[in-house]
C-alpha angles and dihedrals in degrees: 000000000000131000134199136237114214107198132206149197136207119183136154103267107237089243085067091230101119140306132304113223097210126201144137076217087072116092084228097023100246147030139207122230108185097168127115082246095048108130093042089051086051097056092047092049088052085052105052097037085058090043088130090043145039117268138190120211111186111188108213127193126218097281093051107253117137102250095180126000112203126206128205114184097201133220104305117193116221 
């Protein structure tokens, strides 16, 4: 049996108005978050969008620099 792994991304956008969730695992690639939760908001719709899967989900700050890096398991069936 093999599983698969959805991977994310949530970085600052360059315009400074919110942050982008990246994935191939995203119908359109990417989504904007411009509340003032919008990281957290990012990571739960990850989530819930891997909720089959496991997914990765690195935070990165302006510079770059993975600041968190968050870990859903996914539902696994015995």
């Amino acid at each position: 049996m093999s599983t698969s792994q959805h991977v994310y991304e949530v970085r600052p956008r360059k315009d400074h108005r919110g942050i982008d969730l990246i994935s191939d695992a995203l119908p359109f690639g990417r989504l904007w978050y411009g509340e003032p939760n919008a990281i957290s908001n990012a990571i739960g719709y990850a989530k819930f969008r891997s909720r089959l899967h496991r997914a990765v989900i690195p935070v990165y700050d302006d510079a770059g620099n993975v600041i968190e890096t968050q870990e859903h398991a996914g539902i696994t069936s015995a």
